[in-house]
VEXDREN-2710 file (C-alpha; in Angstrom, 1 decimal):
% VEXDREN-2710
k/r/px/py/pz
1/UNK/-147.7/89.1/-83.7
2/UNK/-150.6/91.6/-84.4
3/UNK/-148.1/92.7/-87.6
4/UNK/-147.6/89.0/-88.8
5/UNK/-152.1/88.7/-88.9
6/UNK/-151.8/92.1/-90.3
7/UNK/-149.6/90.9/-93.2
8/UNK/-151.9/87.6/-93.6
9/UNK/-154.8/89.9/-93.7
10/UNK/-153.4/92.1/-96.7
11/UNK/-151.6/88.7/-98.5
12/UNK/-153.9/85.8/-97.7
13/UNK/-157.3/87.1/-97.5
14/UNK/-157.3/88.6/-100.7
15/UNK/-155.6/85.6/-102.4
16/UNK/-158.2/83.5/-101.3
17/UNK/-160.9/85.3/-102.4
18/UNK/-159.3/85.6/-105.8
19/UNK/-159.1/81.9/-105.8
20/UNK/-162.4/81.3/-104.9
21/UNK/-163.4/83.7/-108.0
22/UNK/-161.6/81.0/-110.0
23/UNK/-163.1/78.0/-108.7
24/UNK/-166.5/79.2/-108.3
25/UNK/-166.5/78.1/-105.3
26/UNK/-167.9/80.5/-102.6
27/UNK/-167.2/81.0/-98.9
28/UNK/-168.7/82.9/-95.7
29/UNK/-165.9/84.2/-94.5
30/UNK/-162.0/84.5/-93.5
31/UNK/-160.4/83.4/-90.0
32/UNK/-156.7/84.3/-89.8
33/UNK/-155.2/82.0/-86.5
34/UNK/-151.5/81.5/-85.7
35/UNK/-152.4/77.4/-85.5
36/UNK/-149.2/74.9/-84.6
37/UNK/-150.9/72.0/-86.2
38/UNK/-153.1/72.8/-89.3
39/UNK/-152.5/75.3/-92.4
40/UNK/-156.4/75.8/-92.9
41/UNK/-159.7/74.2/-91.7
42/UNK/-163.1/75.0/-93.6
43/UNK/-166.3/75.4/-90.8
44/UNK/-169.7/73.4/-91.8
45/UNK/-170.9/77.1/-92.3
46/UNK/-168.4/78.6/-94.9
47/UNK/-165.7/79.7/-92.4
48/UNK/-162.4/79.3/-93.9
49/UNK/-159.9/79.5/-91.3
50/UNK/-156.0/80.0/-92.5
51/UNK/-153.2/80.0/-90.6
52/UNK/-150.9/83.3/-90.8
53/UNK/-147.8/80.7/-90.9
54/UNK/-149.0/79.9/-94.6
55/UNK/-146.7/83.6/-95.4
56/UNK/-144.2/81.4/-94.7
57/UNK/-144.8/78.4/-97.4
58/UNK/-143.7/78.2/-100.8
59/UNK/-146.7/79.9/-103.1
60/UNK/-147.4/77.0/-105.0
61/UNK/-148.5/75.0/-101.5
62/UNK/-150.7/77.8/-100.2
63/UNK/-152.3/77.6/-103.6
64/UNK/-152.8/74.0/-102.6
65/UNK/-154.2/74.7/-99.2
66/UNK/-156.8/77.4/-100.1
67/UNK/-157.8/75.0/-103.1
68/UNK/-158.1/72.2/-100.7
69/UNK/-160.1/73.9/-97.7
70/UNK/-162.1/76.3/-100.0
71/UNK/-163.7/72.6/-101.8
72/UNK/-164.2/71.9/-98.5
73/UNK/-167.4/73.8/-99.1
74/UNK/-168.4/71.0/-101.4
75/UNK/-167.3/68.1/-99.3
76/UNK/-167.2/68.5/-95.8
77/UNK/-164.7/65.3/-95.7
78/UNK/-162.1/63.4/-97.6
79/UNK/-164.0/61.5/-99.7
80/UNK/-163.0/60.3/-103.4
81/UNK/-165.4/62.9/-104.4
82/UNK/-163.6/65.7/-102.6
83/UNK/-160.2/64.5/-104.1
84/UNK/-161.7/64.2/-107.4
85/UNK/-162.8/67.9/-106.6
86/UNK/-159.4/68.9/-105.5
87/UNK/-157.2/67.3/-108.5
88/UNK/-159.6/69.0/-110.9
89/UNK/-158.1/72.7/-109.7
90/UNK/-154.9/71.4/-108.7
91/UNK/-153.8/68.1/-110.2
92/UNK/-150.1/67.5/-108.2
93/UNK/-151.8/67.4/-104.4
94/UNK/-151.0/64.5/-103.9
95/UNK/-147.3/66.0/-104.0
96/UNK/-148.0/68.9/-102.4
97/UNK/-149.7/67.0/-99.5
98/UNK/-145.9/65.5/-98.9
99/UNK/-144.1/68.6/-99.4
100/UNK/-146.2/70.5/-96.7
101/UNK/-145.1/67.9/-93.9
102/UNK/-142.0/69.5/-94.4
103/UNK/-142.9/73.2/-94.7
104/UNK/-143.2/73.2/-90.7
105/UNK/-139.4/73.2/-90.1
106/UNK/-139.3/76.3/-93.1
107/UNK/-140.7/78.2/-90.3
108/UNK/-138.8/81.1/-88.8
109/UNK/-137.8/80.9/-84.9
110/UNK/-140.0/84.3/-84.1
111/UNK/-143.2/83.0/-86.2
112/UNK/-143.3/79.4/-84.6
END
């Protein structure tokens, strides 16, 4: 375990910041959690929380997830603004939304 949250640490943490340079969309800081039923929350105070699973998941979805909970910091909901938000940095979510219900069974016995 403590090597899986190291691997997020050096992978994820750094890919999210580089993503948030590319937004321009800022954050407080980074939560790694081993989570069974979400990929990423965003806090009311900048706290972006992934879920070391996501080293699992096809690149192009965590793309999707760090897009979708780093706007989060815009819109603390699913409004039609957030979504409007969301499809501006990454126009197929509404596919990737589908494709992660499946990532789950991806997941390798020792990392569930």
């Amino acid at each position: 375990q403590r090597w899986l949250l190291r691997q997020a640490h050096e992978i994820l943490v750094p890919w999210l910041s580089q993503v948030s340079r590319e937004t321009g969309i800022p954050y407080a800081r980074t939560a790694l959690r081993k989570q069974k039923t979400r990929w990423g929350s965003c806090s009311s105070l900048g706290t972006i929380s992934l879920n070391v699973k996501l080293l699992f998941v096809e690149p192009d979805l965590v793309r999707y997830i760090l897009i979708h909970e780093l706007c989060h910091v815009r819109h603390m909901n699913h409004s039609k603004r957030y979504w409007k938000l969301v499809s501006g940095f990454y126009a197929p979510y509404k596919e990737a939304h589908r494709r992660l219900k499946d990532a789950w069974r991806k997941m390798p016995r020792w990392a569930a």
